[in-house]
C-alpha positions in Angstrom: -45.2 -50.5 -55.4 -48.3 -52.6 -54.6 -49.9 -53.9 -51.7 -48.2 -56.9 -52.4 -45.0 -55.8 -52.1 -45.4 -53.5 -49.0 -46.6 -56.8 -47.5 -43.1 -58.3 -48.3 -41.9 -54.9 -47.0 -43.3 -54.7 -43.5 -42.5 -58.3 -42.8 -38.9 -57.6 -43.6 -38.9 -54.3 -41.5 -40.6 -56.7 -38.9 -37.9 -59.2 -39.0 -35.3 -56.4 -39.4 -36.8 -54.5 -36.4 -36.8 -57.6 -34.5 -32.5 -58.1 -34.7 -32.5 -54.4 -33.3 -34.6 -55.7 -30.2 -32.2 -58.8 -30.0 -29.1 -56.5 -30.6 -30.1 -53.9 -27.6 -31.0 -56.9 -25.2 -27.6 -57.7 -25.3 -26.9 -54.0 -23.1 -29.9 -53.6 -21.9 -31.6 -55.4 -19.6 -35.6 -55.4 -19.7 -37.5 -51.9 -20.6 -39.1 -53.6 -23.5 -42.5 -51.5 -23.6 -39.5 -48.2 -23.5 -37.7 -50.3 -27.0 -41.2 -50.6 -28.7 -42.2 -47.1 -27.8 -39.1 -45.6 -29.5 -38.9 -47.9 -32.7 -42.6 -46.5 -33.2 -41.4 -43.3 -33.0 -38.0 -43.6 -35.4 -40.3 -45.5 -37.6 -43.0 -43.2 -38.2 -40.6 -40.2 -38.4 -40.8 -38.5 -35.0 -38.9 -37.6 -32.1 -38.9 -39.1 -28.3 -39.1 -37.5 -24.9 -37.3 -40.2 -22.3 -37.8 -38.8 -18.7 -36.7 -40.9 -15.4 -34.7 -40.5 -12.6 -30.7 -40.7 -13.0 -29.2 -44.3 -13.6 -31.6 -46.0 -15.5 -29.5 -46.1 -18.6 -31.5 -43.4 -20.9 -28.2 -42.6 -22.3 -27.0 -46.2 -22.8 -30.5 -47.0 -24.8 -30.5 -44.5 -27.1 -26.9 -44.9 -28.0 -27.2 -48.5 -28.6 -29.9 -47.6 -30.7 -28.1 -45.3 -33.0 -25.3 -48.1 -33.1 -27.6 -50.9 -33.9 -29.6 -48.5 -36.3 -25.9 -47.5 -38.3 -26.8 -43.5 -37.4 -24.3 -41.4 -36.9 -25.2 -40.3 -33.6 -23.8 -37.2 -31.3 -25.0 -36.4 -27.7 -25.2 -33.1 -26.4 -25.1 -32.1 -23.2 -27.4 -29.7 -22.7 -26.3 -26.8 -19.6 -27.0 -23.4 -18.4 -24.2 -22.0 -20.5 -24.5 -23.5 -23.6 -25.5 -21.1 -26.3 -27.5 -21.9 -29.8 -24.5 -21.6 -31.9 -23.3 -24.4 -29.9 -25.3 -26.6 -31.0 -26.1 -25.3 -34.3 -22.8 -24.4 -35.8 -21.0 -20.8 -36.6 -19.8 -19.0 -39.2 -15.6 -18.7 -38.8 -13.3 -17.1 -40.4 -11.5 -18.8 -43.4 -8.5 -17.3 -45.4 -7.5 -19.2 -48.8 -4.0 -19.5 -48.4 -3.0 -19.2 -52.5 -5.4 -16.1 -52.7 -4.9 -14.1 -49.3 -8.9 -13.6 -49.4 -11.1 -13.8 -46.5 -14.9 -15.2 -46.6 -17.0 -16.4 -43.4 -17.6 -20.2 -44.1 -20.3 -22.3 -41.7 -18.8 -24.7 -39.6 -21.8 -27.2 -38.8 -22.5 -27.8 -35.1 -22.8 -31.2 -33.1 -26.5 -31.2 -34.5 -25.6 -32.2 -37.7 -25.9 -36.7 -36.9 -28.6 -38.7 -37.7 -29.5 -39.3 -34.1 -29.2 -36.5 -31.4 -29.2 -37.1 -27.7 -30.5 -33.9 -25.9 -29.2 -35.0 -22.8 -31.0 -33.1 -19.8 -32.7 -31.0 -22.1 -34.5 -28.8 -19.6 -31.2 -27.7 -17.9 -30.9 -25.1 -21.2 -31.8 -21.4 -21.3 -34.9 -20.8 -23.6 -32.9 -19.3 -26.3 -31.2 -22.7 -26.9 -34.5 -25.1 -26.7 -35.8 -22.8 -29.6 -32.9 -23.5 -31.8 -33.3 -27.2 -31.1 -37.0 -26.2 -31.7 -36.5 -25.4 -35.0 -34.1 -27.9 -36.0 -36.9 -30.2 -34.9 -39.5 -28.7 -36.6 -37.5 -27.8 -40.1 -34.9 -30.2 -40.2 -32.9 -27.2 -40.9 -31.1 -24.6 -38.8 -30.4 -20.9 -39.8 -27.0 -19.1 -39.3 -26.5 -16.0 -40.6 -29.3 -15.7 -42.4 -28.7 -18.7 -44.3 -30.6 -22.3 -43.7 -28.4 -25.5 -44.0 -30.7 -29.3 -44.1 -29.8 -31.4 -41.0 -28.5 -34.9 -42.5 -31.9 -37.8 -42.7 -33.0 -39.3 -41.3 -33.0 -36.8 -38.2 -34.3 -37.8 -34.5 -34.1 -35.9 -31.5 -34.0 -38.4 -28.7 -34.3 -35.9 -25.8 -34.0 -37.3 -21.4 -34.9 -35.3 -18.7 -34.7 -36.2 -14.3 -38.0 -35.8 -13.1 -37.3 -35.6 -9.3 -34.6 -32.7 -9.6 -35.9 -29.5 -11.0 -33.3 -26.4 -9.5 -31.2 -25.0 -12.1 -33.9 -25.8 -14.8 -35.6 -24.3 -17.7 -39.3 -26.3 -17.8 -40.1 -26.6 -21.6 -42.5 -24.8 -23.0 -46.2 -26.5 -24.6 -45.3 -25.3 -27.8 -41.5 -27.6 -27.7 -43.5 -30.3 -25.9 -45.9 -30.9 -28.5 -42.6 -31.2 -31.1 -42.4 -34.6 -29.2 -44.4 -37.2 -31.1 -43.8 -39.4 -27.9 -43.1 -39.0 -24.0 -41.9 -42.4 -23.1 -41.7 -42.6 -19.1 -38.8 -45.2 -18.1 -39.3 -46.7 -14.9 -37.6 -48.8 -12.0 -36.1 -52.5 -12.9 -37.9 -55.1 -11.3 -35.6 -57.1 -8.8 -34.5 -59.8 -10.9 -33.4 -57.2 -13.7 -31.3 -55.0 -11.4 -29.9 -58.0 -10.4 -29.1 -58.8 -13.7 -27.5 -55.3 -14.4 -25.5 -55.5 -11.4 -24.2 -59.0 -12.8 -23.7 -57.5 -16.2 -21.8 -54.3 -15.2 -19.7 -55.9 -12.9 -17.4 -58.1 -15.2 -14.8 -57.5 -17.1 -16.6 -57.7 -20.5 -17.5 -56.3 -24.1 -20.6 -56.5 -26.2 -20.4 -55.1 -29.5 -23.6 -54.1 -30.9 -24.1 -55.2 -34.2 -25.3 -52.6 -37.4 -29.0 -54.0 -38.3 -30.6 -51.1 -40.6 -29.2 -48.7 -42.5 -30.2 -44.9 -42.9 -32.1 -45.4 -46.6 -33.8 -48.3 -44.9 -35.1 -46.7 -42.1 -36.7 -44.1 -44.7 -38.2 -46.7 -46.6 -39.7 -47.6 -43.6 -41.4 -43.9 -42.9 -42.5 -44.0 -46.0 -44.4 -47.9 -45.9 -45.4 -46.8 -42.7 -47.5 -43.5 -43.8 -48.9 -45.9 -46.6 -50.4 -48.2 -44.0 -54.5 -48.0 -44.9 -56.4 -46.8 -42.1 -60.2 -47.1 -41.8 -62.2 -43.9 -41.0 -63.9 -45.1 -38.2 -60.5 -46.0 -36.3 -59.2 -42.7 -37.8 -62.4 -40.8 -35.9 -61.2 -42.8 -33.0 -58.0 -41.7 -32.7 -59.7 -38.2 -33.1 -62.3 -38.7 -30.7 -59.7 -39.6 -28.1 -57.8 -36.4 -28.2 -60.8 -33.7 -28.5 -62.6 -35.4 -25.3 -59.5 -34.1 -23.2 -60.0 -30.6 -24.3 -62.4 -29.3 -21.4 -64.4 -26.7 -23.7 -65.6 -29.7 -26.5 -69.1 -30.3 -25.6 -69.1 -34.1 -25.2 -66.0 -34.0 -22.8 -66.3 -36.4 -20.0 -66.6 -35.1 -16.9 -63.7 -35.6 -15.0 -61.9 -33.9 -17.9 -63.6 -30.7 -16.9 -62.9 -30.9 -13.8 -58.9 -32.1 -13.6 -58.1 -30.7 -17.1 -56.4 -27.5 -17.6 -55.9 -27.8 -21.5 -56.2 -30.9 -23.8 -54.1 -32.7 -26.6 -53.7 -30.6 -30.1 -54.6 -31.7 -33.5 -51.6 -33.1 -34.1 -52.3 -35.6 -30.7 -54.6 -36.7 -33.6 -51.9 -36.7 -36.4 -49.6 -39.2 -34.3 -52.0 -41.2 -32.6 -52.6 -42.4 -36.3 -49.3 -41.7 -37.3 -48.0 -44.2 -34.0 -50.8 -46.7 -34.2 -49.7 -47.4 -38.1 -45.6 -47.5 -36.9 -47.2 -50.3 -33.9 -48.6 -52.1 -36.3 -46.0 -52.5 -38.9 -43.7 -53.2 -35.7 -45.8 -56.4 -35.6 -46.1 -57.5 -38.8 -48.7 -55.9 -39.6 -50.5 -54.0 -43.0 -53.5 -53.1 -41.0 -54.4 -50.9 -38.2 -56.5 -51.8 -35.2 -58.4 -49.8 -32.1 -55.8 -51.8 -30.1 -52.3 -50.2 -32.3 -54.2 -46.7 -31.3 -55.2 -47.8 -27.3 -51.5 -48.7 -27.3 -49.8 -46.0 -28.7 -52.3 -43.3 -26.6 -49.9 -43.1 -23.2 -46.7 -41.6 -24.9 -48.7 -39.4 -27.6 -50.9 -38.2 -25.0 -49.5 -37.9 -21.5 -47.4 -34.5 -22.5 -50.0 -32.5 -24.4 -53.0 -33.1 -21.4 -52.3 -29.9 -18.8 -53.8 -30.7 -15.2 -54.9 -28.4 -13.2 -55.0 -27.5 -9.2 -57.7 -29.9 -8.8 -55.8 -32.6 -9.9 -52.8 -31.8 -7.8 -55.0 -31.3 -5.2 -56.3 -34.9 -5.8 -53.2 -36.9 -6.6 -54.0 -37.0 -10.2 -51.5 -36.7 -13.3 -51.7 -37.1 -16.5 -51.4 -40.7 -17.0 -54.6 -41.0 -14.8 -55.9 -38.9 -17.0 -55.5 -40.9 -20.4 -56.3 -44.0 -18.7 -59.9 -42.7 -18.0 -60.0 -41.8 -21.5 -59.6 -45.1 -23.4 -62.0 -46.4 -20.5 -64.9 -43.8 -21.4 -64.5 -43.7 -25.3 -65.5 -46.7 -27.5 -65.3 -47.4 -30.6 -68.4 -48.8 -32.3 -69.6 -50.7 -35.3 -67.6 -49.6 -38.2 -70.5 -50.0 -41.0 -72.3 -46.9 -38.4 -72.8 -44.0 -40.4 -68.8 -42.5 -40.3 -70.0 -38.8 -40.7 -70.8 -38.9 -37.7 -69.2 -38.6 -34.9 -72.2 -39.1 -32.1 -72.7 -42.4 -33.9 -69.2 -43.9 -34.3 -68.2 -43.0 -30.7 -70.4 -43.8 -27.5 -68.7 -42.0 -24.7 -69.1 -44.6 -21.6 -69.9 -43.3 -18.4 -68.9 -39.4 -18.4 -69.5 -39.2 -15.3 -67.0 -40.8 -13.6 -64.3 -39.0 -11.8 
């Protein structure tokens, strides 16, 4: 396939991506930013942290989104007492009727959907975020020594209650950092609660309609990945995540100071990654400084650790990643693109 034809490609993704916009506005009311953010994220192939306070229709979103996608979609409800072969699937017990012999065969788990909702994710035991961890990871979970391939495409659209934390299991870095995206859904704004209230209130039905199929959507992960990218955004996207890592040299410093531990290299991976999904979202063959600035919030905000100082302080993570984008800058790209002191002038480091 040539350029030519991804061109034709993205804009019918665009268009396509578009009627699954339209479709979800018909249930939900505004969180358009919270839409965008996970269509990048099914798009490029990753999965999506949704965290807000009880009532704001996380569960509603995400399956409307399976059901305008055509996924087969399954939520789980994650609990104290659920165990990983909950989730995962067992082996039972089958007997052939004709023969009279006996063999264990798997019986696949509520895991095995195009779409998962880990509902409440953090109110599970350890042991059962690390089987979701590897189903994640893999696409694959092992029982009984044997691994079984999850169906694809395969997201894990996880929600968690920020203000409510007895009875939980916080997850670990390493899970966090699974999460190509933490998408933060906030408060309606007075005239869209008014609008929900209106909505939910009546005795009607919307139907959500069936806008892209399963082989489309992996079309799409793959136009997406071969979206060019110029080296001196890719060192960009780079710069951004080793400057919150307190130990790099160059590190601002207020990232010293309020920073426990920075973004990974695969921040890096899926600030590139995201910024290509944004811009095929908007019709788009290219990628921009803007698709990265954009996409930096949800890749970033989980994989920046604060420290005491920034409790101390009143400052989180998002303050954090907002001082970023204002201190690094991207400069001409015809600078020299080995290196990194001349593509990147870090503005102000001394802000707090």
């Amino acid at each position: 396939m040539d350029q030519q034809d991804d061109l034709a490609q993205v804009q019918r993704i665009h268009d396509a991506s578009q009627r699954v916009i339209n479709e979800l506005a018909k249930v939900i009311v505004g969180q358009d930013e919270v839409i965008e953010q996970l269509l990048m994220a099914i798009f490029a192939g990753g999965h999506c942290l949704l965290v807000g306070v009880p009532g704001l229709a996380k569960t509603l979103l995400v399956r409307s989104l399976a059901g305008a996608l055509d996924l087969e979609f399954c939520r789980i409800q994650f609990t104290p007492d659920l165990m990983p072969t909950d989730i995962t699937g067992t082996e039972v017990m089958h007997e052939d009727r004709a023969s009279g012999e006996r063999a264990f065969r798997f019986r696949p788990g509520p895991i095995f959907a195009n779409v998962i909702l880990a509902d409440e994710v953090n109110r599970t035991p350890p042991k059962t975020q690390a089987a979701l961890l590897e189903a994640m990871q893999e696409h694959q979970v092992t029982t009984a020594g044997e691994r079984h391939p999850l169906p694809e495409p395969f997201f894990v659209l996880a929600t968690q209650n920020p203000i409510e934390q007895e009875g939980t299991y916080p997850l670990p870095e390493a899970q966090l950092d699974r999460f190509m995206v933490h998408v933060n859904i906030e408060y309606p704004s007075e005239a869209e609660e008014l609008d929900i209230v209106k909505r939910t209130t009546t005795d009607t039905t919307v139907n959500v309609e069936k806008t892209l199929s399963g082989e489309e959507i992996r079309e799409l992960s793959r136009i997406v990945r071969r979206v060019p990218v110029a080296d001196h955004i890719a060192l960009f996207a780079l710069r951004l995540a080793r400057t919150s890592r307190p130990d790099e040299a160059d590190a601002p410093d207020f990232i010293s100071k309020y920073v426990m531990w920075g973004a990974g290299p695969r921040a890096s991976q899926y600030l590139v990654l995201g910024a290509k999904a944004y811009a095929v979202l908007h019709g788009r063959y290219f990628v921009s400084e803007d698709d990265v600035r954009a996409v930096a919030p949800p890749v970033l905000r989980h994989r920046i650790k604060t420290n005491f100082n920034a409790d101390a302080d009143g400052v989180n993570s998002d303050d954090i990643v907002r001082q970023l984008l204002d201190s690094v800058h991207l400069t001409s790209e015809h600078d020299d693109r080995g290196a990194l002191a001349k593509v990147f002038r870090p503005a102000d480091t001394g802000q707090d």
